[in-house]
C-alpha positions in Angstrom: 3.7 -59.7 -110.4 7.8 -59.9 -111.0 8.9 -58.8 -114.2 11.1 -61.8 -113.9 9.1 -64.6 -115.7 11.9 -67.3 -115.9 10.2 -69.5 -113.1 7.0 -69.3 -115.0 8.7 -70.7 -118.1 10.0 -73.5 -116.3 7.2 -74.8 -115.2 4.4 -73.8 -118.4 5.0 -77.2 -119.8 2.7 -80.3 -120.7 4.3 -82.1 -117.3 3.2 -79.3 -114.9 0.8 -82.2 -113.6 3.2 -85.0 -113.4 4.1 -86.7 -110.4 6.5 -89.6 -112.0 8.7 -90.1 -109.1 6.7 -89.0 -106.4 5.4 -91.4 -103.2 2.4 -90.8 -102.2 0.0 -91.9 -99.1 -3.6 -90.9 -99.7 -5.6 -92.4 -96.4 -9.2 -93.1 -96.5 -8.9 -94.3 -99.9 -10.9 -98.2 -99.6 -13.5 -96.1 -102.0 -15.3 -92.5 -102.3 -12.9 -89.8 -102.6 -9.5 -91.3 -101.5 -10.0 -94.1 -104.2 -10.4 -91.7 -106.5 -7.5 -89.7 -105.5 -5.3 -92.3 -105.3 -6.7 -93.8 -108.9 -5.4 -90.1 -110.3 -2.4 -89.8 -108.6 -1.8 -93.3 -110.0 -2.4 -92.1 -113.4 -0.1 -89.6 -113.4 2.8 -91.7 -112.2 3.2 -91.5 -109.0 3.7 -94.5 -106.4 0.6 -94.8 -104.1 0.3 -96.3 -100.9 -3.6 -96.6 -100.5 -4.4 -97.1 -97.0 -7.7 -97.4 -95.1 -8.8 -100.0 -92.1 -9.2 -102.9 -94.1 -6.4 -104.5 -95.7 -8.8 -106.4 -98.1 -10.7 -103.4 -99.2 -7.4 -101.6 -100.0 -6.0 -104.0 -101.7 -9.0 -104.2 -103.5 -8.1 -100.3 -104.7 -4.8 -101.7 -105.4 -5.5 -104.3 -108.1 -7.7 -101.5 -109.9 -4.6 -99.1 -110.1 -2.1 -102.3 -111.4 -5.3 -102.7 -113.9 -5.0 -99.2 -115.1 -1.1 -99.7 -115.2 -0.1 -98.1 -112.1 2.1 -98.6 -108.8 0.5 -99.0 -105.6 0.6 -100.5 -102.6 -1.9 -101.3 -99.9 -1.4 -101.0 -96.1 -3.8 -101.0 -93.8 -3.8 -98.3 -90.9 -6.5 -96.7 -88.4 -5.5 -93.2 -89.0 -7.2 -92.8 -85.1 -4.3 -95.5 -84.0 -0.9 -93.7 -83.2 0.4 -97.1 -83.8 -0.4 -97.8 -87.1 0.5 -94.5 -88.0 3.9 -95.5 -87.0 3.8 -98.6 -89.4 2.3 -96.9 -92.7 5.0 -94.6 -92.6 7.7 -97.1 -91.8 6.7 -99.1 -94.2 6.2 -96.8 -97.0 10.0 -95.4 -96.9 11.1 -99.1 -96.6 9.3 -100.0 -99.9 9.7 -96.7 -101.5 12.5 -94.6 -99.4 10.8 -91.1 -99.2 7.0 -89.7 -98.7 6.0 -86.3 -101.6 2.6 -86.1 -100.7 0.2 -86.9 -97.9 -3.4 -87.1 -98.7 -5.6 -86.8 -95.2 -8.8 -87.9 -96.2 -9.7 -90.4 -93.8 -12.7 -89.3 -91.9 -15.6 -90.5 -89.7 -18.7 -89.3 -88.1 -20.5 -92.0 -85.8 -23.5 -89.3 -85.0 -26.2 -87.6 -86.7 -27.8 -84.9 -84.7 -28.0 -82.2 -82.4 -24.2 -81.2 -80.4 -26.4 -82.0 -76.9 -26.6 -85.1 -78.5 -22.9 -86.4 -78.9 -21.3 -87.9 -76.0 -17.6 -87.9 -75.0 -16.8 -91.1 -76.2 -18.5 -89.9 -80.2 -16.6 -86.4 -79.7 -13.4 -88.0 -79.0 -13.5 -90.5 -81.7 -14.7 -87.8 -84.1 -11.6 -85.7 -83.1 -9.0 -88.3 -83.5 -9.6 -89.4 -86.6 -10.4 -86.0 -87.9 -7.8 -83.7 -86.5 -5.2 -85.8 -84.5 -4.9 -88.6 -86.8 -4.5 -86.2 -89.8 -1.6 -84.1 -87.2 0.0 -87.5 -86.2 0.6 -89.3 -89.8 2.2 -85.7 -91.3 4.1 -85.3 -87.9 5.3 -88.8 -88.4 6.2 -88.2 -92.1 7.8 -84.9 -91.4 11.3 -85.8 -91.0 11.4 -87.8 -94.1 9.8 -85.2 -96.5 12.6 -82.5 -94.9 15.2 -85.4 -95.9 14.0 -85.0 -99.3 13.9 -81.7 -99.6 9.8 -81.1 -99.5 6.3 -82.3 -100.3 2.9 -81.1 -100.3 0.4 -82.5 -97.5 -3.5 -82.0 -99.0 -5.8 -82.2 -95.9 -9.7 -83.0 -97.0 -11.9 -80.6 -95.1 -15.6 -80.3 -95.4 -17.7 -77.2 -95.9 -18.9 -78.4 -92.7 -15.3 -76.3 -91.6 -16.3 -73.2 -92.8 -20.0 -73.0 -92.1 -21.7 -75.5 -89.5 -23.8 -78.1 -91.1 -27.0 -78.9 -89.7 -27.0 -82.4 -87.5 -23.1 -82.6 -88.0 -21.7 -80.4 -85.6 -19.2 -81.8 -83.9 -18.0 -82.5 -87.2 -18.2 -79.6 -88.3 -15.9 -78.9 -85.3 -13.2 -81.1 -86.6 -13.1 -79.8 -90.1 -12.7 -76.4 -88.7 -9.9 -77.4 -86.3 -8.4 -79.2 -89.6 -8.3 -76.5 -91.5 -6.2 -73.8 -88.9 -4.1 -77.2 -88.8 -3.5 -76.5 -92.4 -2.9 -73.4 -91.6 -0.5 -74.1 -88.9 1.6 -76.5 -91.3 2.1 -74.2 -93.8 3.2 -71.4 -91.6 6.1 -73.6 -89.9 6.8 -76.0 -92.2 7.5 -74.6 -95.6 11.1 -73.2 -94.6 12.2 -77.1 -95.3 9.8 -76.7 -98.9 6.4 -78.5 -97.4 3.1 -77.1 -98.9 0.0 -77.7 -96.5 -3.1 -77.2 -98.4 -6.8 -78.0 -97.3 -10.0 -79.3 -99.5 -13.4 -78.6 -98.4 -15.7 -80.8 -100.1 -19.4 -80.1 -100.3 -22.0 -82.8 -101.0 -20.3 -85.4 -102.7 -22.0 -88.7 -104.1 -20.1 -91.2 -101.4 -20.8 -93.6 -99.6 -19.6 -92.0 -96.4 -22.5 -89.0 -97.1 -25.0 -91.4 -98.1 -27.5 -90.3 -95.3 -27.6 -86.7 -96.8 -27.5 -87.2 -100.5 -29.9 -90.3 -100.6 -32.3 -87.9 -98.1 -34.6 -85.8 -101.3 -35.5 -82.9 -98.7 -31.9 -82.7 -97.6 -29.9 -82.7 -101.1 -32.8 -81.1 -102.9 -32.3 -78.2 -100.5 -28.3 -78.3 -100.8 -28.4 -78.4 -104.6 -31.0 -75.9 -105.0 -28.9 -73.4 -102.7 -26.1 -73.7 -105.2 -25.0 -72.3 -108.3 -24.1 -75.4 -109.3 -27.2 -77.5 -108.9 -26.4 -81.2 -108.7 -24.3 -83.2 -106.3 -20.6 -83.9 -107.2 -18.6 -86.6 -107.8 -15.5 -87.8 -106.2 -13.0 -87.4 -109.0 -14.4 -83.6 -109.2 -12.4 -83.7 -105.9 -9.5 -85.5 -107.0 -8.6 -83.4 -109.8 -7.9 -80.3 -107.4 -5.6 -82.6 -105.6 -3.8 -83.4 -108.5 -3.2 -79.4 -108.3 -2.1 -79.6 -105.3 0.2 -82.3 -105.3 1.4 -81.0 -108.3 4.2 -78.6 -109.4 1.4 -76.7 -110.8 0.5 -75.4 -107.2 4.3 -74.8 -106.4 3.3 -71.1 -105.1 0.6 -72.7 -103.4 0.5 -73.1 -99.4 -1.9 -72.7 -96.7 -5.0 -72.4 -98.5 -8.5 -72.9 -98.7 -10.0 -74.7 -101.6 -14.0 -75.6 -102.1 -15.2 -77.9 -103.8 -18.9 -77.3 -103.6 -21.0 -76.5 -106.5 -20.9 -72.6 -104.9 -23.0 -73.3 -101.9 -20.7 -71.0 -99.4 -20.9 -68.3 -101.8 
């Protein structure tokens, strides 16, 4: 470590966590963990724009952030459509002017089973949302975070990425590839001051992993595996990216973060 500790007294202050002044899209976020996110991110002052598919059930999100007494904004996007990609971001600088932070949590898995299983049409669907949808939106938002001088982009993983899960493979394929596309954004892009960090969730209590956690054999197995021996919660996940869209991860980029009660330990 430097001798120098000016930079560290900086930024040791109560505030570390605030993001007053920041605009951020956290996709995905209808319910489950990107509602939570976007709740926290709300919290701590920072203008959301929740998006997911359906207008009604993000504006939905919204009025529970204005009831809480925060700023948000609900647009509706299929992060799998290029074009509505197009539109969130457009529309989030014309209401706001300028995108901090990009939460990728948008996600889907239309199969359960064996990789022989999953035809072309699942695989691609699986991989656009996942992976290219996730590539497209940043891409998109690139030029006005480098306008702005930076920004942190928080792509959600899985465990799935690191380790294959059994009956979600081709998943498991897409959190992989997402997480060497975190890579990939860090490495070029934090010469104009953007941070690209990835989340990899374990079992989470959501509606999107209902199948697994509501299955006894399957989450007793998962939970007894771990050090931590229950199933999480979304908000566990949301506090780490309040980290991470935080000055408090300003050293921060291209890395790996679990979230999973110690099970790939």
């Amino acid at each position: 470590m430097s001798g120098n500790s000016s930079a560290l007294e900086i930024n040791v202050k109560k505030e570390i966590f605030d993001l007053q002044g920041k605009v951020a899209i956290v996709t995905g976020a209808s319910k489950g963990i990107g509602e939570a996110i976007a709740r926290l991110y709300a919290l701590y002052g920072a203008k959301v724009v929740v998006s997911s598919r359906k207008q009604e059930a993000v504006e939905h999100v919204v009025d529970l952030i204005k009831a809480e007494k925060g700023e948000a904004t609900a647009i509706a996007a299929n992060t799998g459509e290029l074009l509505d990609l197009e539109h969130l971001v457009k529309q989030t600088e014309s209401l706001y002017g300028r995108i901090d932070i990009i939460v990728n949590n948008a996600a889907t898995n239309p199969v359960f089973g064996n990789v022989e299983n999953t035809d072309s049409a699942a695989f691609d669907k699986i991989m656009n949302v996942n992976v290219k949808g996730c590539f497209e939106l940043s891409k998109k938002a690139l030029p006005l975070m480098k306008k702005n001088g930076g920004g942190s982009i928080i792509n959600i993983s899985s465990v799935g990425g690191i380790t294959p899960e059994p009956g979600l493979g081709i998943y498991s394929v897409s959190k992989a590839a997402l997480i060497m596309l975190t890579k990939v954004m860090a490495k070029e892009w934090g010469r104009h001051g953007i941070r690209a960090n990835v989340v990899c969730p374990g079992l989470i209590k959501t509606k999107f992993s209902e199948a697994l956690w509501k299955n006894e054999q399957v989450s007793d197995h998962l939970v007894k595996s771990q050090p931590i021996s229950r199933i999480g919660i979304p908000e566990e996940i949301a506090g780490l990216c309040l980290f991470l869209a935080s000055e408090a991860s300003s050293y921060c980029t291209g890395g790996i973060y679990t979230a999973d009660g110690g099970l790939v330990i």
